[in-house]
Backbone as XML, in Angstrom:
<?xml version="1.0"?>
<chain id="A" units="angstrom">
  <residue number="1" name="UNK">
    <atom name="N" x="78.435" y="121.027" z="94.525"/>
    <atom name="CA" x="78.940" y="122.296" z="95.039"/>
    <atom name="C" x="79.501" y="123.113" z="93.890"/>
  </residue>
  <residue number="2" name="UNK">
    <atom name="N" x="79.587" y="124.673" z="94.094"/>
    <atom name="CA" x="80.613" y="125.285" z="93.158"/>
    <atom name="C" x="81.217" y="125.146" z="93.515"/>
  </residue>
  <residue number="3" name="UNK">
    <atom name="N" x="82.376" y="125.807" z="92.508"/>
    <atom name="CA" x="84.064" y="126.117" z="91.973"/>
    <atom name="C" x="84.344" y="127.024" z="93.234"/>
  </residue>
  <residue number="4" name="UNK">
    <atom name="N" x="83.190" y="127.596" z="93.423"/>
    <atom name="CA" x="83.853" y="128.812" z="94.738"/>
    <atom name="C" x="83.255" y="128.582" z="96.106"/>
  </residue>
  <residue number="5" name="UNK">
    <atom name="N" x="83.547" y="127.056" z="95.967"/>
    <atom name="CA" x="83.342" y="127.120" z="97.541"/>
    <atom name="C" x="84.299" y="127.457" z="98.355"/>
  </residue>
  <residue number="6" name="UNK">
    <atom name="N" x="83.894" y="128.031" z="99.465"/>
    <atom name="CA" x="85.373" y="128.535" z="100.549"/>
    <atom name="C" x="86.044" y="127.417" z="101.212"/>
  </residue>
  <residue number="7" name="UNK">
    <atom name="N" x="87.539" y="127.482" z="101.004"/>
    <atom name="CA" x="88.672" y="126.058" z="101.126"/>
    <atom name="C" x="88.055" y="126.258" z="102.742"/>
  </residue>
  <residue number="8" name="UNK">
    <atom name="N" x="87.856" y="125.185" z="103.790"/>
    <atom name="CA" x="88.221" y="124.893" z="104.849"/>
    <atom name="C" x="89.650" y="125.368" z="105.669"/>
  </residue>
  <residue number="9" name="UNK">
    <atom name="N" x="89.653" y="125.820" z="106.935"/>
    <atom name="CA" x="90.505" y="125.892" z="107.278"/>
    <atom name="C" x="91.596" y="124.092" z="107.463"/>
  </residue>
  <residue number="10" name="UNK">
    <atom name="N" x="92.994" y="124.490" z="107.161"/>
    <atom name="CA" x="93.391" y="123.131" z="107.218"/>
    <atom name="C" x="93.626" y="122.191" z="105.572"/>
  </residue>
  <residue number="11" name="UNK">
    <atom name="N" x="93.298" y="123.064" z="104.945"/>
    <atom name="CA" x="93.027" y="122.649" z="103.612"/>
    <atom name="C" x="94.226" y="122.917" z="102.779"/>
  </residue>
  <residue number="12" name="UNK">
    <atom name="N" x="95.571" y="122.864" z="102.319"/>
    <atom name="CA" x="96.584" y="123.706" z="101.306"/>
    <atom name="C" x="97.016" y="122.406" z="100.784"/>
  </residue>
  <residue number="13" name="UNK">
    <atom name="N" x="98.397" y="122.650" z="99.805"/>
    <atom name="CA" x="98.907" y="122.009" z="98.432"/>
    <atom name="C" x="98.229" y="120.811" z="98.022"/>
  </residue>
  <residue number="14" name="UNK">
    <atom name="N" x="98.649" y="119.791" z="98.129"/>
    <atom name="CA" x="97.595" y="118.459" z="97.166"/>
    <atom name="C" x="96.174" y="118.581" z="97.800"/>
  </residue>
  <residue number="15" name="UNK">
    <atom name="N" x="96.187" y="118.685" z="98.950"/>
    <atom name="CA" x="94.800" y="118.764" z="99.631"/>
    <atom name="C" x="93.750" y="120.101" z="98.518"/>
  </residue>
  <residue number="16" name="UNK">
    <atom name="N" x="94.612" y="121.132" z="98.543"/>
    <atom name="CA" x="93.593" y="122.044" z="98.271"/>
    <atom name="C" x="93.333" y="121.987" z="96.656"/>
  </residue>
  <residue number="17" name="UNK">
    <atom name="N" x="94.052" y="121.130" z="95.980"/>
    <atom name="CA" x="93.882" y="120.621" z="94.629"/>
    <atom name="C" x="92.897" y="119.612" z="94.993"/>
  </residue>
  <residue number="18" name="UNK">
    <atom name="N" x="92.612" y="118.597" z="94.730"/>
    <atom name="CA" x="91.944" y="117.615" z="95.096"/>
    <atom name="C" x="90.469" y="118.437" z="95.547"/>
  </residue>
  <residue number="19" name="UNK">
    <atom name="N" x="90.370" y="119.586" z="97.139"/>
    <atom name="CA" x="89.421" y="120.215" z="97.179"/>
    <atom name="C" x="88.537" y="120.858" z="96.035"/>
  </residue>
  <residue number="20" name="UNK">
    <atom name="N" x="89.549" y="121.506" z="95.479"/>
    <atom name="CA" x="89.140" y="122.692" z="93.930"/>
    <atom name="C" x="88.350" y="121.569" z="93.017"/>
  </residue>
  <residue number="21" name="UNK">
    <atom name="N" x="89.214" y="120.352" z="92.854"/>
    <atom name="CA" x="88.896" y="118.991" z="91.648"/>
    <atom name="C" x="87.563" y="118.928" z="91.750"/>
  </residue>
  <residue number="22" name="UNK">
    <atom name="N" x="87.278" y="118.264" z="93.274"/>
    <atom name="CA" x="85.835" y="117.675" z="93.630"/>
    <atom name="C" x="84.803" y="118.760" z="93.688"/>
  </residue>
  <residue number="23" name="UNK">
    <atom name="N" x="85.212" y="119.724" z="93.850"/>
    <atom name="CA" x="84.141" y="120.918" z="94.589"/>
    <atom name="C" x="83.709" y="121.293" z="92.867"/>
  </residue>
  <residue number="24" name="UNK">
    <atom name="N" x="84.862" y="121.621" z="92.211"/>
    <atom name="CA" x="84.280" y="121.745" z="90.828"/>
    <atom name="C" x="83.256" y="121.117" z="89.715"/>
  </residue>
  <residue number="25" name="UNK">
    <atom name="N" x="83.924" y="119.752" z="89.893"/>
    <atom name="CA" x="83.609" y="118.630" z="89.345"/>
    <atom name="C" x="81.667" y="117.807" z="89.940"/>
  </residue>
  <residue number="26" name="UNK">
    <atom name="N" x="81.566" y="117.850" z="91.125"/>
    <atom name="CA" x="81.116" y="117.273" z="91.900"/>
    <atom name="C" x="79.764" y="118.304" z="92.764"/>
  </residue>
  <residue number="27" name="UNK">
    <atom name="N" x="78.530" y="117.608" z="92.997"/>
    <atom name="CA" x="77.817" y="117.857" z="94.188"/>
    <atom name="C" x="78.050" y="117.151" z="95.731"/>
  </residue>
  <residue number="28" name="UNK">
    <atom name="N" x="77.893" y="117.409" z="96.632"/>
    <atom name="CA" x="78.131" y="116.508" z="97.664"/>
    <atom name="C" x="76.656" y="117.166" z="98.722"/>
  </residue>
  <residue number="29" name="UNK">
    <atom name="N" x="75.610" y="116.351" z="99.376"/>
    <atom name="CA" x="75.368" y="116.757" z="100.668"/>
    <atom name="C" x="76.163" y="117.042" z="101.922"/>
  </residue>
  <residue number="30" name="UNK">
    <atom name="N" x="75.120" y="117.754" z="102.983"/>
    <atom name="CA" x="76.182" y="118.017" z="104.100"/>
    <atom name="C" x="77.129" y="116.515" z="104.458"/>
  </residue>
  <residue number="31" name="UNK">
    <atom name="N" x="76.745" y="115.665" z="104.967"/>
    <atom name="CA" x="77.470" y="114.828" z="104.892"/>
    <atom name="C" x="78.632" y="114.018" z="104.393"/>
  </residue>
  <residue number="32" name="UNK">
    <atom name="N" x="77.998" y="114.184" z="102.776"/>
    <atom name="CA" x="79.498" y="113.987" z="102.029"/>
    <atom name="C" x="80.669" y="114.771" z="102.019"/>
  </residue>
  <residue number="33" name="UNK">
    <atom name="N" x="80.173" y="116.581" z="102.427"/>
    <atom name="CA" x="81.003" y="117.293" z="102.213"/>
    <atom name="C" x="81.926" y="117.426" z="103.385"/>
  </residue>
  <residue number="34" name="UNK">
    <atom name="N" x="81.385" y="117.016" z="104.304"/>
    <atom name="CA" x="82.266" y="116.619" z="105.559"/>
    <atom name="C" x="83.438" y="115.866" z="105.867"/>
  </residue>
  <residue number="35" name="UNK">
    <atom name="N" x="82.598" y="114.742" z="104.960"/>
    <atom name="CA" x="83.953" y="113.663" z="104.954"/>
    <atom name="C" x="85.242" y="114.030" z="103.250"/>
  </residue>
  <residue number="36" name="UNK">
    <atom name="N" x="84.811" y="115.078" z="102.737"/>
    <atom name="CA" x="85.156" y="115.676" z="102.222"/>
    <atom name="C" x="86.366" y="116.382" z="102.534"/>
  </residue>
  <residue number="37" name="UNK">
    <atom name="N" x="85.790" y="117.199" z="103.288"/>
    <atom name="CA" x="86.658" y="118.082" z="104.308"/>
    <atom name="C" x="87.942" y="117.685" z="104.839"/>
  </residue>
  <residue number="38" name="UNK">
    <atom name="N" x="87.519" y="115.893" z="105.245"/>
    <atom name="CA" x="88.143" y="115.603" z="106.297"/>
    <atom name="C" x="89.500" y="114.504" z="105.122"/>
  </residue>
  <residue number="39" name="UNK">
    <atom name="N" x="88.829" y="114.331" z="104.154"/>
    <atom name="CA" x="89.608" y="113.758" z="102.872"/>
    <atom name="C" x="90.898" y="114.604" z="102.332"/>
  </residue>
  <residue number="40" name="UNK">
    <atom name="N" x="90.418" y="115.968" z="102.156"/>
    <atom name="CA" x="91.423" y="117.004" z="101.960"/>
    <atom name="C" x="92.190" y="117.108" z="103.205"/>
  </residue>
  <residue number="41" name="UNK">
    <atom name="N" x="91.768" y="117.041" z="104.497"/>
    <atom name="CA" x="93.073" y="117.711" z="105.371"/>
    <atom name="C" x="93.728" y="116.706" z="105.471"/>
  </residue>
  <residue number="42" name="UNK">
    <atom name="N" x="93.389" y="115.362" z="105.369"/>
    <atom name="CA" x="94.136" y="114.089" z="105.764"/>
    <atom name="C" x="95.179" y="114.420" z="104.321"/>
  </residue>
  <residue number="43" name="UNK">
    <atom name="N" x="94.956" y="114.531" z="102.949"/>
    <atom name="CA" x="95.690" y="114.781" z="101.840"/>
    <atom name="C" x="96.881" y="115.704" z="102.211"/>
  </residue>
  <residue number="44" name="UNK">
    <atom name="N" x="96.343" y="117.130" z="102.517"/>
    <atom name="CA" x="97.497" y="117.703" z="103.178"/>
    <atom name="C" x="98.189" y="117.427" z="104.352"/>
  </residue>
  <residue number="45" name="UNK">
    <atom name="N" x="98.039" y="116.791" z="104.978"/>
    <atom name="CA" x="98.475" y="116.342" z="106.064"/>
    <atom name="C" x="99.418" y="115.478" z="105.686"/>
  </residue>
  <residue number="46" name="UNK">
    <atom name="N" x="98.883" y="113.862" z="104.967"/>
    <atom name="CA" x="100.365" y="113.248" z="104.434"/>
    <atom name="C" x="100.790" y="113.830" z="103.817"/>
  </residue>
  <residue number="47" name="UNK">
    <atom name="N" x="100.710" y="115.143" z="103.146"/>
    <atom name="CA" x="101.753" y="115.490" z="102.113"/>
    <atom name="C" x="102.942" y="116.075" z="103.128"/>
  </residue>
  <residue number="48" name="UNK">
    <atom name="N" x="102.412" y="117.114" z="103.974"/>
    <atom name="CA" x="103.411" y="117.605" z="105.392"/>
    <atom name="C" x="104.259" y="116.535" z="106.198"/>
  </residue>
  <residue number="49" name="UNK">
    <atom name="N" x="103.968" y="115.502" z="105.947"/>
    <atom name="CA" x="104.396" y="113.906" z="106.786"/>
    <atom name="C" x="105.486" y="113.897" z="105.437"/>
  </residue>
  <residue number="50" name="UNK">
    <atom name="N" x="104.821" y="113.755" z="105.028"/>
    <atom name="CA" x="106.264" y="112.908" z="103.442"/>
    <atom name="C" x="107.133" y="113.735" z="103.109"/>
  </residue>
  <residue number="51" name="UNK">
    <atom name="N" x="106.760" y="115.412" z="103.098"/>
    <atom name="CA" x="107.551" y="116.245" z="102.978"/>
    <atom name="C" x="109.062" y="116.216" z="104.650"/>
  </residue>
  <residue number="52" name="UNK">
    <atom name="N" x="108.473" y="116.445" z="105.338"/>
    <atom name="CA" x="109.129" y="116.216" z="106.912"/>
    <atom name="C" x="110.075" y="114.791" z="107.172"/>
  </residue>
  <residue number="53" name="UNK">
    <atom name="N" x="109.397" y="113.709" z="106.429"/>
    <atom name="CA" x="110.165" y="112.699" z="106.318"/>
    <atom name="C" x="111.431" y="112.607" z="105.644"/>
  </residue>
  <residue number="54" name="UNK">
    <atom name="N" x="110.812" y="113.176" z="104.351"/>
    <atom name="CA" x="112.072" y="113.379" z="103.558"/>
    <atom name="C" x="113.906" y="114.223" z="104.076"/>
  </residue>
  <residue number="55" name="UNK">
    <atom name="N" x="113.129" y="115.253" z="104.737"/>
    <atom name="CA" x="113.944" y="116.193" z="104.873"/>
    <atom name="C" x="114.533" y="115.135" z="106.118"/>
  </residue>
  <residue number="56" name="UNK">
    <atom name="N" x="114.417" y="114.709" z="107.023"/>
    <atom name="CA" x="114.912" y="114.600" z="108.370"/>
    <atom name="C" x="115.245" y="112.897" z="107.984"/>
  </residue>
  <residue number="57" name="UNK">
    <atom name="N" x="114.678" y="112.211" z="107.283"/>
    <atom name="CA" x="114.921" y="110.702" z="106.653"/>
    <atom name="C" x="114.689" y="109.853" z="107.626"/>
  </residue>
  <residue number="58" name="UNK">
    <atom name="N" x="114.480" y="108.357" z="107.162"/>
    <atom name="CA" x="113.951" y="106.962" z="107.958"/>
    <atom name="C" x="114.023" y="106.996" z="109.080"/>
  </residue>
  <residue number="59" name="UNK">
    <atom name="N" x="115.531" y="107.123" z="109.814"/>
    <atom name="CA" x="116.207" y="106.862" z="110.897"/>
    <atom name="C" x="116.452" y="107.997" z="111.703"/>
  </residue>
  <residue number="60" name="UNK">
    <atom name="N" x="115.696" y="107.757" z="112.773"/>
    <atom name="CA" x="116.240" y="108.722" z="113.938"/>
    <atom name="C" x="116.843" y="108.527" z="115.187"/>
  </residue>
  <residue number="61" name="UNK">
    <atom name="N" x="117.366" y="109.003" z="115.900"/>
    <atom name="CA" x="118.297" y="108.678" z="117.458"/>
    <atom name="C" x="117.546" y="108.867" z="118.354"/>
  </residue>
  <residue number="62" name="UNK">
    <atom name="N" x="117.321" y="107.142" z="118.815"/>
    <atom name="CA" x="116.257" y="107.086" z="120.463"/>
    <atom name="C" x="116.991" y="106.711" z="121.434"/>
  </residue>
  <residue number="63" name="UNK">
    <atom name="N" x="116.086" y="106.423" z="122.388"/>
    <atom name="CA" x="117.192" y="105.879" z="123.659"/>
    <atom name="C" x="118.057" y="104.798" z="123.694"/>
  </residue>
  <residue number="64" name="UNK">
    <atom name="N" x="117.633" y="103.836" z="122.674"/>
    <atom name="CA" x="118.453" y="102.818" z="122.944"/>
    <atom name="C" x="118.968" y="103.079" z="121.418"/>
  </residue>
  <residue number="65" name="UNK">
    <atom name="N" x="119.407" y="103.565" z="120.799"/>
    <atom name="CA" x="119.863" y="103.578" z="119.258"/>
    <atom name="C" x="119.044" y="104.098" z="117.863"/>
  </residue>
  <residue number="66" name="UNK">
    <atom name="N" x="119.449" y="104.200" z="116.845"/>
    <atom name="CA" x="119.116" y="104.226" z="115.822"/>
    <atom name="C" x="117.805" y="103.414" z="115.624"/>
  </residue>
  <residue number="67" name="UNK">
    <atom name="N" x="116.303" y="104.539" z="115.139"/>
    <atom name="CA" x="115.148" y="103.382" z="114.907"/>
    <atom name="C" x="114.578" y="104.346" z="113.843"/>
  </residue>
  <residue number="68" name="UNK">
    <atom name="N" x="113.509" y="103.633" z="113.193"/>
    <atom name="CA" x="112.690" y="104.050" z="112.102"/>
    <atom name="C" x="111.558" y="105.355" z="113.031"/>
  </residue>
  <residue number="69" name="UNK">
    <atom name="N" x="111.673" y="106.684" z="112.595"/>
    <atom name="CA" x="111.208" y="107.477" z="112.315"/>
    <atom name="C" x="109.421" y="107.586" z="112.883"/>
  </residue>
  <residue number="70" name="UNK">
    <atom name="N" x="109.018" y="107.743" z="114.059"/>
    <atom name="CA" x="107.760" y="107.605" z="114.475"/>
    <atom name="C" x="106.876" y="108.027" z="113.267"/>
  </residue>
  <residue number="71" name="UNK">
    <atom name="N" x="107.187" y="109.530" z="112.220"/>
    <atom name="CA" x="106.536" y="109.363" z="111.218"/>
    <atom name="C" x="106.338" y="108.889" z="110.071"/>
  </residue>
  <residue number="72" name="UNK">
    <atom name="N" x="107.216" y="107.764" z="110.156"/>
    <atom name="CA" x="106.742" y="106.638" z="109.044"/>
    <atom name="C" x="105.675" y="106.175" z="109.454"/>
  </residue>
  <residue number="73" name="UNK">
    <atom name="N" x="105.121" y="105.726" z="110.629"/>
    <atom name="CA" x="103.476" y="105.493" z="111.204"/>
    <atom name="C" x="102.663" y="106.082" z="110.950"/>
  </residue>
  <residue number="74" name="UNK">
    <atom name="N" x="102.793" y="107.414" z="110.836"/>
    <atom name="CA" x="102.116" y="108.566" z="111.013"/>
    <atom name="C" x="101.186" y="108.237" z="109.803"/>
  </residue>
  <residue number="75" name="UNK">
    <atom name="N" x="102.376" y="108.573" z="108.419"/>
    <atom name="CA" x="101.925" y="108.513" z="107.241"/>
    <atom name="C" x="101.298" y="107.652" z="106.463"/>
  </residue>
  <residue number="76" name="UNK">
    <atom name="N" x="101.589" y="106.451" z="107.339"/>
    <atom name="CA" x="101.086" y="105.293" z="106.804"/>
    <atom name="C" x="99.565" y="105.236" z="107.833"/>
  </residue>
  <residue number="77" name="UNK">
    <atom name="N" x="98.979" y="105.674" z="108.740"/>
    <atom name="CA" x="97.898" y="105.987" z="109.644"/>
    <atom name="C" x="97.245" y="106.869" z="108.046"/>
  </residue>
  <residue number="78" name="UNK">
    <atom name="N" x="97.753" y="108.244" z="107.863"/>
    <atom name="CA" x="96.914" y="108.913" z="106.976"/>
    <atom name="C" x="96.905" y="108.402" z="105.887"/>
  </residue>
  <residue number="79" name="UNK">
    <atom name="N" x="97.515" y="107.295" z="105.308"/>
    <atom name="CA" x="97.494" y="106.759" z="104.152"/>
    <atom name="C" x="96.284" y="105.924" z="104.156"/>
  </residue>
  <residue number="80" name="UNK">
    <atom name="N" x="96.179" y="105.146" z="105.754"/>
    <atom name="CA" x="94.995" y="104.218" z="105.279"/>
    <atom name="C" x="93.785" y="105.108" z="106.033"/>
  </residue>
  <residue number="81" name="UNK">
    <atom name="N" x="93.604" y="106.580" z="106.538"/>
    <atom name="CA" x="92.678" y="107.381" z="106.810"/>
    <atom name="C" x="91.702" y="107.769" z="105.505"/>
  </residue>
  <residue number="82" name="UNK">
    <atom name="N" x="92.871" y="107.976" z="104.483"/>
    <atom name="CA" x="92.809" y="108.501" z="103.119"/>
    <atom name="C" x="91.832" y="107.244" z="102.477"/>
  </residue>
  <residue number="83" name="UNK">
    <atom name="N" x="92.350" y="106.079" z="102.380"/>
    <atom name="CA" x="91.905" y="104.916" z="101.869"/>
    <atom name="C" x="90.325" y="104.837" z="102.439"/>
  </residue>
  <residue number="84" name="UNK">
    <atom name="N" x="89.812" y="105.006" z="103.632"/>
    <atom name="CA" x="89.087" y="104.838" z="104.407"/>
    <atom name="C" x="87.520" y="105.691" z="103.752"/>
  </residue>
  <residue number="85" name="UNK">
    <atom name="N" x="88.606" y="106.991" z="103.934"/>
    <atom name="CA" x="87.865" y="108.381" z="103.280"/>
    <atom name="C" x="86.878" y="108.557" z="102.194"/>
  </residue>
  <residue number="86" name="UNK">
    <atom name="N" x="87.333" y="107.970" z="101.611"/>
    <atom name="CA" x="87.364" y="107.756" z="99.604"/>
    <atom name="C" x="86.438" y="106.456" z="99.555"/>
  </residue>
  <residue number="87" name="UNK">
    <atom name="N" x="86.794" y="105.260" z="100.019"/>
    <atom name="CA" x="85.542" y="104.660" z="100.615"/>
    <atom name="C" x="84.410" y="104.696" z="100.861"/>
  </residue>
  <residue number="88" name="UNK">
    <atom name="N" x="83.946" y="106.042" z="101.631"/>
    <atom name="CA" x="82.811" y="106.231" z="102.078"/>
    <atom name="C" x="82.270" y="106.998" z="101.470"/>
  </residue>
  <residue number="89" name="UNK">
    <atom name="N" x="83.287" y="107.428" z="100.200"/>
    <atom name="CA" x="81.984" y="108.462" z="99.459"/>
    <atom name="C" x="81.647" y="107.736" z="98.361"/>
  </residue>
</chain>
């Protein structure tokens, strides 16, 4: 692909680096560029998870008390989405 391919919607900060990297660097068929696609939003996506985590931290107030943060799952889901991703190309 070129340098100027148009970012995907869903695509911004590490994600849309990583996009620019490969798209520059790299050819992909339709196929690869898909899972491409789907490589970058998962990128931005944990970055929005880790960022959100940070701010609000581990522990949050449930019904029965103090527990770990549903998006610590989250991130660790797009962490091994990411792993998955990268895999297949």
């Amino acid at each position: 692909m070129k340098s100027d391919t148009a970012v995907p919607h869903g695509i911004a900060g590490p994600g849309r680096e990583l996009w620019d990297e490969l798209n520059s660097a790299l050819e992909f068929h339709a196929a690869e560029q898909a899972l491409v696609v789907e490589l970058c939003r998962s990128v931005t996506l944990a970055d929005l998870l880790s960022r959100e985590l940070e701010a609000l931290g581990l522990v949050v107030d449930g019904q029965r008390g103090p527990r770990v943060s549903p998006l610590v799952a989250e991130l660790r889901n797009q962490r091994l989405t990411i792993a998955r991703l990268v895999a297949s190309l």
